[in-house]
Structure formats: C-alpha cells, structure tokens
N, C-alpha and C positions, 0 to 999 in steps of 0.2 A: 298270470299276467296278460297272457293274448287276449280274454276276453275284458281285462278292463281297458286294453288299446284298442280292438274292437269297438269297444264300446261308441271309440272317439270319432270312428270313422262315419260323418254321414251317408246315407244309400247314396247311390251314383246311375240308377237306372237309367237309360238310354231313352225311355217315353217319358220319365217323370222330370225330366230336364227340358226336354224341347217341349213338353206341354207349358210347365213353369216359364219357358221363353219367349212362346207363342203367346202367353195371355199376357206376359208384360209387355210385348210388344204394342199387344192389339189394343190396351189400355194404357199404353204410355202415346199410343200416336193419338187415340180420340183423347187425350186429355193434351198433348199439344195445339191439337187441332181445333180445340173447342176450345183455350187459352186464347187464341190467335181470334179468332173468330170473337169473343168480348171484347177483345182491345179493339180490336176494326169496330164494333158499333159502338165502343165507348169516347172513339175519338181516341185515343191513345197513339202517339206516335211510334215509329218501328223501333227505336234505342229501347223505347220502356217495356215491349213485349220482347222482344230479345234476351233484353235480362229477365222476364219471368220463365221462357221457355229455358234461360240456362239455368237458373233453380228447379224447375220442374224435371230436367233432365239431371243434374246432382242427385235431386230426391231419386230418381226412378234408381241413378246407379249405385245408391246405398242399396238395393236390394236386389240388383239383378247383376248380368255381368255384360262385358263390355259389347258383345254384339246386336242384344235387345239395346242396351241404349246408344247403337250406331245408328241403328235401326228409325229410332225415335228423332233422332236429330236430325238425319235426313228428312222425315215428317215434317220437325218443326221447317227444317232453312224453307223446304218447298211450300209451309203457310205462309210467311212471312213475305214472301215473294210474291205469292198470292194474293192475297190481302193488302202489302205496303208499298210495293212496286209496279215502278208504270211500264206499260199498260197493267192498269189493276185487274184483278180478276182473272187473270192469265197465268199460264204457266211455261210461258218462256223463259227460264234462267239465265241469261249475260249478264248480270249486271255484278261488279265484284263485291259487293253489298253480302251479296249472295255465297259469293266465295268464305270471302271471311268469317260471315255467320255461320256456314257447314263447318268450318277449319278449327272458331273455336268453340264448337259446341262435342266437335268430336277428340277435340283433346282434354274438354272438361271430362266427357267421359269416360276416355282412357285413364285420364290419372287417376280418377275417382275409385275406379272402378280397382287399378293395380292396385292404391293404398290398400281398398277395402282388402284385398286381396292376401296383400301382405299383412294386413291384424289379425282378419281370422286367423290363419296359418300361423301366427304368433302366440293368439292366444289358444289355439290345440295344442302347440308346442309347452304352452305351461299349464293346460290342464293331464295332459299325457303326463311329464315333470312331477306333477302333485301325485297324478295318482301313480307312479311309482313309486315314488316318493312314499303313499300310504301303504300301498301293495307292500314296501320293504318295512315298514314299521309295524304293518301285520303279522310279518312272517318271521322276524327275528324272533329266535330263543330268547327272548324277554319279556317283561308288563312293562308298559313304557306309559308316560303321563304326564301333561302339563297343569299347572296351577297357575293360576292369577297369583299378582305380590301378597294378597292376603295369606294364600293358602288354599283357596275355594279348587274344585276341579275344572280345567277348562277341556283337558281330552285326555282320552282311554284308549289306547289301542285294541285291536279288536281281541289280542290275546290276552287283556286284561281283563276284558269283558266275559271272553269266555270262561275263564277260570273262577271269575266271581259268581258268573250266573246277574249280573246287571245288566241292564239294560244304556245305551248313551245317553238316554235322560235321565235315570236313575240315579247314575253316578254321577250327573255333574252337580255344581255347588258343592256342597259338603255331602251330597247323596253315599261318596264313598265312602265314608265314616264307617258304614254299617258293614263293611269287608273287612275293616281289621279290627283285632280285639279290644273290647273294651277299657282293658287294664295298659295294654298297648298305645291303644289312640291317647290314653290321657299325658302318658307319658310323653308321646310323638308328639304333641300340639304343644307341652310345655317350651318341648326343647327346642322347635323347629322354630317356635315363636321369635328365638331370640337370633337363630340363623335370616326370618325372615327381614330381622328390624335390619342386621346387621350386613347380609348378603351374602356372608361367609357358605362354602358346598356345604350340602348337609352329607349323613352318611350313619344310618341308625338299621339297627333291627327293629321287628315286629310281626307280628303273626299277622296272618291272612287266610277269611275265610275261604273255601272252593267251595263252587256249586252244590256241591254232596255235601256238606255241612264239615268237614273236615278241617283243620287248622293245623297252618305248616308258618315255619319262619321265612322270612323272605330277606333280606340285605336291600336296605334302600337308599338309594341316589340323586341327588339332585344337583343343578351346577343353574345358577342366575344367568340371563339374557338380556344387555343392559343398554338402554338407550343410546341414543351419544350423547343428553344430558348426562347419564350415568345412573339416572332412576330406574328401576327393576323394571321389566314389563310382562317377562313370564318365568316360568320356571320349570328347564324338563330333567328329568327324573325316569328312572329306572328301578324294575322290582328284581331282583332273584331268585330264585328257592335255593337256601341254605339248609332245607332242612336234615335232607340227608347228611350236610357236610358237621349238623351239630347231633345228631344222633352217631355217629363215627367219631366225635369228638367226646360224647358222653361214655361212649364203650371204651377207649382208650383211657377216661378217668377212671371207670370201676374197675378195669387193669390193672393201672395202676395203684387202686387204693389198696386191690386182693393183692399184690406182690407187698405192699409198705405192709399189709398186714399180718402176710405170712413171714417176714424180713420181721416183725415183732415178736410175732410165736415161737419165730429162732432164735432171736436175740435173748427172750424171757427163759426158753428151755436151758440154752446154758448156762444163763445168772441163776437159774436151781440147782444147777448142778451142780456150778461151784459153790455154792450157799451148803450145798449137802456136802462138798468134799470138805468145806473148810470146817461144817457143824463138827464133822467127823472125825476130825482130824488136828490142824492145828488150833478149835476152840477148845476142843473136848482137853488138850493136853495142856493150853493155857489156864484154863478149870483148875485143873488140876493141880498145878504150879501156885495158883493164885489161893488155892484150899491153902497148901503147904505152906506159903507163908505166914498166913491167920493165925496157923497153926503156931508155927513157928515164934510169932509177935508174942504168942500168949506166955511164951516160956521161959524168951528172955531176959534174965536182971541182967543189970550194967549201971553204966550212966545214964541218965535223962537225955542227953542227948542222943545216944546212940538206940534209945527206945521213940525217940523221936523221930528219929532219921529212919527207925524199919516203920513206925506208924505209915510214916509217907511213900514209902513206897507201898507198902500197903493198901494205902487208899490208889495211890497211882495204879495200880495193877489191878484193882477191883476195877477202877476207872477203866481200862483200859480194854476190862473183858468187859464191859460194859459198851464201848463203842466197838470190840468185835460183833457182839450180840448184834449192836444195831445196823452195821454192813453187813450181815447176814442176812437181816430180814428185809434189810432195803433193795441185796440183788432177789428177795423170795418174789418181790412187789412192785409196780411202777411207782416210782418218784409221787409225793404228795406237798403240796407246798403246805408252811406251817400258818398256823393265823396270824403273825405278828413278825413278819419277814426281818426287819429292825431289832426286835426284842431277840430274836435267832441269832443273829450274826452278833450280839454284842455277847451274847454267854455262850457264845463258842470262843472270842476271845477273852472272857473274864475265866473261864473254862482251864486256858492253855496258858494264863499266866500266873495260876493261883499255885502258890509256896515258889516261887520263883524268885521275889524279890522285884517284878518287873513294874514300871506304873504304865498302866493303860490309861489313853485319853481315845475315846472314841466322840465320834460326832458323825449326823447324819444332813445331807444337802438335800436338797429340795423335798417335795409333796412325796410320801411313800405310797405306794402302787401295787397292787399286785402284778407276781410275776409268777411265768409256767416252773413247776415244779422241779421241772432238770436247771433252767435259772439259777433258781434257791441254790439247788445240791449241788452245783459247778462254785457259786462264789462261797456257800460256806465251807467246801472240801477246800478250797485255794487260801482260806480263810486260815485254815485250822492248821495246814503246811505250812503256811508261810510266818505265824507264830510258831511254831514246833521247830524253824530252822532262826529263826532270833533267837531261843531260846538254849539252843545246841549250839549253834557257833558265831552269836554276833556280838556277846560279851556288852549286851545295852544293861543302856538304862532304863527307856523309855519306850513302849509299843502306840504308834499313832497308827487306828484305825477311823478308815471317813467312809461311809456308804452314802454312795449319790444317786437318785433320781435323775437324771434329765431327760429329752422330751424322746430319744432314742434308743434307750438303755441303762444299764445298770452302771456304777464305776464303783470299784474297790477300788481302794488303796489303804496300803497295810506298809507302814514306814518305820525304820528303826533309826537308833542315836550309837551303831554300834561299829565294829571294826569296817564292816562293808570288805569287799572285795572286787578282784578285775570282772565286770561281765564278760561271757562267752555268748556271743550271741545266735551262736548253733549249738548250744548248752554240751558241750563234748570235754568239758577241761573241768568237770566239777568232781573227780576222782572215787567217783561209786556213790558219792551222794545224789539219793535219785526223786529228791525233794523238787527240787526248779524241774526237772525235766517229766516227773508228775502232772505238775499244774498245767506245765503248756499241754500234756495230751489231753488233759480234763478240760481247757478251755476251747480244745481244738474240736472237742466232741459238740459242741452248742455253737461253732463260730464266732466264740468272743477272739479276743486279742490279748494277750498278755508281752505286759513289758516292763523291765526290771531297769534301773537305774540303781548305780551303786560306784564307787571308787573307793581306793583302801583309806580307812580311818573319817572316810565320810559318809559313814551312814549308808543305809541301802529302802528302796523303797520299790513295792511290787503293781504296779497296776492292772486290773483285772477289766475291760470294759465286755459288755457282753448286750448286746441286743436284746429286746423284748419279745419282736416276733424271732423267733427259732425256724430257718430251714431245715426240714428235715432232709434226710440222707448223708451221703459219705461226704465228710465236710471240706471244701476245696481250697 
C-alpha cells in the first residue's frame, strides 16, 4: 500500500519549486507587461486592459501558486499606471485607480489559486480512495469481476488475472471465456442469460482453468448495480475455490457408499443363513409332512367328499412348501422385480382365494410403471397377508383388490364385505395374530404407510401407499 500512496505524492524539492516560481514570475510579468504596452499603442482604454491583465493573471494562477501571481499583479497594477495614468509614462502611484486595480487583481488571485488548491487536494484524495480501493480488491482471498449487463467482461482483479495466467486485455469482452470449461461455460451462459434478462443474483459452479493448465471448481457470484432508472449498469461477482471443499465432499460419499455396502454384505450373510437354517430345518420337515400326506391321499377310501377335502389340503400343503422354497431363495438373493408387476399382484390374490368360495374383483388405476424390486415384494407380501387374514377370520363374501399408479407411488388396497373389527391403532389388542402387525413392519422397511380402516360388521379395508424412490437406511 505505501508505494501506491507514494506514488501520489508529487516531488516537493526546494530548487524545483522556486525554479518553477521564478520562471512563472518572470513570464507572467513580461506577458503583463507586454499586454499593457499593446493596449497603450492600440488606443485601448485602462477598464479594457484591466480586464485582460485580470485574465491573464486567472490564467497564470491555474498553474502556479499564489505568490508568483502576487508577484504578477503588482507587475500588471504598476503597467497600467504607467501606461494609463497621468502623468503618463511615470511611475508615481496615488492615484486610487491604482489601489483598486492591485486589490482586485490580488484577490483574483488568491481565490483562484485556494480553489485550484482545494481540487487538486481533492482530486489525490479520490485517486488515493481508488487505489485503495484497488490495492484491497487485489489483495482479498478472492477472483473478483465486473460485467457489462450483457455479460461481456469489464474488470479482473489482479488475483484473477494471476490465477488464469490472462492478461487485462485478454480477458476483457468475452476473452474470459477461455478460463473456464468448455462444458462449464455453455452451461454458465445458458443459465446466467436468463439471471441477466431478469436481474435476479446469480450463484453457480464451474470449473476454472489456472495458469498451469490445471482445473478446480470455483463457486460463483454475482449481485446487479442498478441505476436509479432501475436499468442494470454493471455486475460484480466473485469466484471461490470450492474445490477442495467438493473433493472432501466426494471422500465422505465413497464412505458412505463403502458402509451402505458393507451394511449389504451384512444384511445378505444373514438372509443365508437363515435360508440355510430354515432349508434345514423347518423346510426339510414340512417336506416331509407334505410327502406323508400324498402318501396318505393315495390310501384313503371314504366319501367323495372326505377325498376331496384331503385332495385340498393337499394341494394346500404342496402350495405352501412351495412358497417356503421360494422365501428361501428370495433371502439366498436380492429382491428382483417381475416383468408384469399387475399380472403379479392379481395371481397372488387369485392364488389366496382359490377353493375358498371367495369372489375377487380386482382392478388396476392409472399407467402401470415399473417399480424397484423391494416395491414389488413389500405390496405383494401385504398382498398375500391381507387375503390370508380375510380368509381366516373376516367370514366375506367378496375380496376387492385395486392397484394404483399415481405420479408418487404405489397404492394398494385390498378391501373385504366381512365381519371387520375394532382397529388398534398401535396394533397391541390383535391377541397373537401377527398378520396386521407383519405388514406394518414390511411397509416400514421401504417407508410406505400402511393404514387399516375397519368397524365390526362393516367391512375392513388395508391400504398400503409406498413411494417409488425408496430411502435407503433405517426407516424413520
């Protein structure tokens, strides 16, 4: 900073002062004196040389200071006197002619000379001002920069300059173009376009090249400067380096994705392992069970009905080691959604009401969609529950299932025409039936919502809504 206030201070040597006063003297009196002396051969009277000698002494005190044009003006009063006063050609001074003209030629050039005085001084005062002013726009941690209302560049700080490797001609107009990324700038000019129509602060990333050829992100700023018509007239703006802040932001997402992933690995080890204890264990001995009855089927006479009635369990029981098998193999595997998401959910419930007696009406709302795989296997497990508890204790007639599309998520509903019952709406009063308190943890695994409406002899109906995008983690 001293050297740009330095800067401001003209020399003030002691010989280059009174040389400078001495020559304006000695050419401000021969040019009074030689004024004086044309008017006297042109016939001119004293009022009209008067007033050229008080111009000529104005003029001198625009450029000198007040004691060179004291100096002068005594010159001039004692030509005038000379020259216009009687006896002429003399220089005895009485005459108050003579007063007045020394009086007001030297307070012409008192004042003249204070104003001058007081501008310069004013105007160092606002070029000191400016170049602080620059000197702190230099120095701050920032790239700093104005634009015309188009967009074009009007200034660079000199930390922008140096980080680009541009030059102040370089960059102005659109020169700076060639400092931030290609893929960057096209994006930046779409968007800023519409901040410029509009006036609205801008506030965008984009990369920025440095001298070294290296490219970092920068956080950029701008805020309008507006007339008192309220027309734009410039635009200043600021750059940042973000880039360390999005490299620390990129290490905290590959953290996070290594935890979600090894939080998988854990999750899949022990859906094997119960796969393996239930292969082991409770399939192996419903196998078994389910042998024996086949067995069994093949041996019994009776009545038709009563060969009827073990057929059906029968097939129930095959059925049922059949949907053991395939929760086995779905904790062996991640979740896979089916091709025909609709055609799934209707033959699970065509599935859970066949020899039942029950009439299904199903129907599907809007455009069907695909959805992620845990989706699928949350509404068709709530699906397949919420038939299987109609069928065990709602004493219907009728199962109405509706699968909906809408532009958020899924909606089941699965509705009956049967006894219905009081809901618990902290599900704790359903006395070991662990059907309803099932589905809400299976809904609660994806962040749907499940919600039941029901009263006794009016019917009951489940609704299941569930999101398209799925948060992953522990569900809040």
């Amino acid at each position: 900073m001293a050297s740009t206030i330095d800067r401001l201070r003209p020399a003030r040597g002691t010989a280059g002062t009174f040389r400078r006063s001495a020559t304006q003297v000695v050419l401000g009196g021969i040019g009074v004196a030689g004024l004086a002396y044309v008017c006297y051969r042109l016939g001119l009277d004293v009022a009209t040389t008067a007033l050229l000698d008080l111009i000529a002494i104005v003029l001198l005190s625009l450029g000198g200071n007040f004691a060179s044009s004291a100096v002068v003006a005594v010159v001039a009063t004692l030509c005038l006197h000379y020259f216009f006063t009687s006896p002429l050609l003399s220089m005895q001074m009485g005459d108050l002619r003579d007063l007045v003209a020394l009086v007001a030629f030297l307070t012409t050039a008192l004042v003249v000379t204070r104003l001058l005085s007081r501008v310069r001084q004013s105007l160092r005062e606002v070029q000191l001002a400016n170049d602080r002013l620059q000197l702190a726009i230099d120095t701050i941690p920032a790239l700093v920069w104005t634009t015309l209302p188009d967009g074009s560049s009007e200034f660079n700080n000199q930390r922008w300059l140096e980080y680009t490797g541009l030059t102040r001609e370089a960059a102005r107009e659109w020169g700076y173009k060639s400092a931030i990324h290609p893929e960057d700038f096209e994006r930046l000019r779409a968007k800023w376009a519409a901040s410029f129509a509009s006036g609205e602060p801008i506030e965008d990333e984009a990369r920025l090249r440095r001298a070294d050829g290296e490219l970092r992100w920068f956080l950029h700023r701008a805020v309008p400067l507006r007339e008192e018509s309220g027309r734009i007239a410039t635009w200043y703006g600021t750059s940042t380096d973000i880039e360390d802040l999005k490299r620390a932001g990129r290490a905290v997402r590959r953290a996070r994705q290594r935890a979600l992933e090894a939080r998988f690995a854990a999750v899949m080890d022990e859906r094997t392992r119960l796969a393996r204890e239930m292969h082991d264990t409770l399939l192996q001995g419903f196998t078994g069970v389910a042998l024996q009855l086949v067995a069994a089927a093949t041996r019994v006479t009776g009545p038709p009905e009563a060969i009827a009635g073990l057929g059906d369990v029968v097939s129930l029981a095959q059925k049922t080691l059949e949907d053991a098998r395939r929760a086995v193999w779905d904790l062996r595997q991640p979740a896979s959604a089916s091709a025909d998401f609709p055609a799934a959910a209707r033959t699970v419930a065509e599935d859970g009401i066949r020899s039942t007696g029950l009439t299904l009406d199903y129907g599907i709302g809007g455009a069907p969609r695909p959805v992620e795989p845990d989706v699928e296997a949350v509404v068709l497990r709530v699906l397949q529950e919420a038939i299987a508890n109609i069928v065990k204790h709602a004493a219907a007639r009728t199962v109405g299932v509706r699968l909906s599309f809408g532009s958020r998520g899924v909606r089941l509903s699965v509705s009956d025409d049967g006894r219905g019952f009081v809901v618990d709406p902290d599900f704790r009063t359903y006395g070991g039936h662990w059907g309803l308190l099932g589905m809400r943890e299976r809904a609660s695994q994806v962040h749907a919502t499940l919600r039941i409406r029901s009263n006794p002899e009016e019917g009951t109906e489940i609704v299941l809504l569930v999101p398209y995008a799925i948060r992953r983690g522990s569900p809040g």
